[in-house]
C-alpha positions, -999 to +999 in steps of 0.1 A: +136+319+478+151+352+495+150+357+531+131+384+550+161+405+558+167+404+515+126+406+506+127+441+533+159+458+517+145+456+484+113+468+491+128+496+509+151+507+481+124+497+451+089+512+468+090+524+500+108+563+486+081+583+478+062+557+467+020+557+473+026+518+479+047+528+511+019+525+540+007+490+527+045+481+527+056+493+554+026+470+568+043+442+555+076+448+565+064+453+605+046+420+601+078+405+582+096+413+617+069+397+637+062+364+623+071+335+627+102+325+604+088+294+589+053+313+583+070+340+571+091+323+545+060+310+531+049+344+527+080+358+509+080+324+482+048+337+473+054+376+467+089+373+456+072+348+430+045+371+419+071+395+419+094+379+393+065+362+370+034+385+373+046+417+381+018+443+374-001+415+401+024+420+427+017+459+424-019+456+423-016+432+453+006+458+474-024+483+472-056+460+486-065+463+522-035+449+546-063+419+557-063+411+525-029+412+506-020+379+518-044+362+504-043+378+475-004+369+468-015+333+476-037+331+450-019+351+419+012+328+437-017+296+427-021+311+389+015+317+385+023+282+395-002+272+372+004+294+341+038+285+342+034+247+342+030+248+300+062+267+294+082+243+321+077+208+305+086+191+278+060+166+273+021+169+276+022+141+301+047+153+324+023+184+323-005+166+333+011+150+363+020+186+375-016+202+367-031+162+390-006+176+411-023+205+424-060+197+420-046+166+446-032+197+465-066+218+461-088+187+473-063+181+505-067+221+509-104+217+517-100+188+538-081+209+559-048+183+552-023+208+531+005+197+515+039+210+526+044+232+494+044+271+505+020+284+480-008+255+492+000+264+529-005+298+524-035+294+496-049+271+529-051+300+553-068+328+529-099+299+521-097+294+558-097+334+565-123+344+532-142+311+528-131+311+495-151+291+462-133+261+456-154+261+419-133+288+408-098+273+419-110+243+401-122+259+372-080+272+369-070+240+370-091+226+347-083+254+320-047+252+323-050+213+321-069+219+286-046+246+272-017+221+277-022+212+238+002+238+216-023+245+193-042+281+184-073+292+195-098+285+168-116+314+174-124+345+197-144+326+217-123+299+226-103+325+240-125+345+256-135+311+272-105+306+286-100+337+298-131+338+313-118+306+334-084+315+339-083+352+346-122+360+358-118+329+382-087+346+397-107+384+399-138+368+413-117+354+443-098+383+447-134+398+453-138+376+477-111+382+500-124+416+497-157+406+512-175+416+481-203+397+473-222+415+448-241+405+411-228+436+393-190+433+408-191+400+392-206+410+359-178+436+358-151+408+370-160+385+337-152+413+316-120+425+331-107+387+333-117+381+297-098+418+290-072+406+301-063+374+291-066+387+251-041+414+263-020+388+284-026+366+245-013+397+223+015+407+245+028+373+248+028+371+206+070+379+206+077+352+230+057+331+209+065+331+175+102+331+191+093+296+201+077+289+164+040+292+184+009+311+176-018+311+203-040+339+182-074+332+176-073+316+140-106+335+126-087+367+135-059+355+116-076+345+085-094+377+085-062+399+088-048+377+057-077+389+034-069+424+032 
């Protein structure tokens, strides 16, 4: 975890120099000098965490409203912790206890108990701020929980499935801290989230078969093999 002193000199040097990021940063660096240091600190696990594991998040993050950028790097700070929970473990079961973990966390959230972790304090005050659909956390959780197994998706489907929990989940509650409440917004949301977890799939194919794994939908695989 960096301090606020290290989180504001890197932003300075990295965006703020004729960057179009550098209002909304320069937001966040006043308020970095304002808060409270234990708040703060929070704060700064969460960015500097989307920073380092969900990078083209942390920019998208940087350039929503200042009410609700917060909330916004509590939540992709949620998916990271989640995403990252496969790659982090050794054994399925130790996996499991992790994903129990945070739907324990998720249920406390929504009783208004938190636990002490800085990405469930902070998650705590943006459904506090934006009232925000505990389904959809849930329906992370859930998702990561099933996609523990190392096996390939069967089929297009399957991974448009959980993409559609994973990724959609995260863009309809990012609509939400935007106030956006809106059929159509959502309709758009499930097709950008399922977008991009079969980009987030393709682009992760290196890493994969580094690690003797193929998460590629199989009927896509059998179908490349019969030309």
């Amino acid at each position: 975890m960096v301090s606020s002193n290290m989180f504001a000199m890197r932003w300075r040097k990295s965006l703020l120099s004729g960057s179009i990021l550098a209002p909304v940063c320069t937001e966040l660096l006043r308020n970095a000098t304002t808060a409270p240091r234990a708040l703060q600190r929070d704060k700064d696990y969460c960015v500097e965490l989307v920073r380092k594991r969900d990078y083209e998040g942390f920019l998208c993050s940087l350039l929503l409203p200042a009410e609700s950028v917060s909330s916004a790097f509590a939540l992709r700070a949620f998916n990271v912790e989640l995403a990252q929970i496969k790659d982090s473990v050794s054994q399925k079961s130790i996996g499991l206890m992790r994903v129990q973990f945070w739907r324990e966390v998720l249920d406390d959230i929504y009783k208004d108990h938190p636990t002490q972790q800085p990405v469930a304090k902070e998650l705590l005050k943006a459904v506090k701020k934006h009232k925000l659909t505990k389904r959809w956390l849930m329906k992370m959780i859930d998702e990561r929980e099933k996609n523990l197994d190392n096996h390939a998706f069967r089929n297009l489907q399957e991974l448009e499935t959980y993409s559609e929990n994973t990724q959609s989940s995260l863009t309809y509650l990012m609509l939400e801290t935007l106030g956006v409440k809106d059929v159509q917004a959502d309709h758009a949301a499930s097709h950008i989230g399922k977008a991009q977890g079969i980009v987030t799939c393709i682009r992760a194919t290196p890493y994969n078969c580094s690690q003797r794994k193929v998460y590629l939908p199989l009927d896509i695989c059998m179908l490349a093999r019969s030309f």
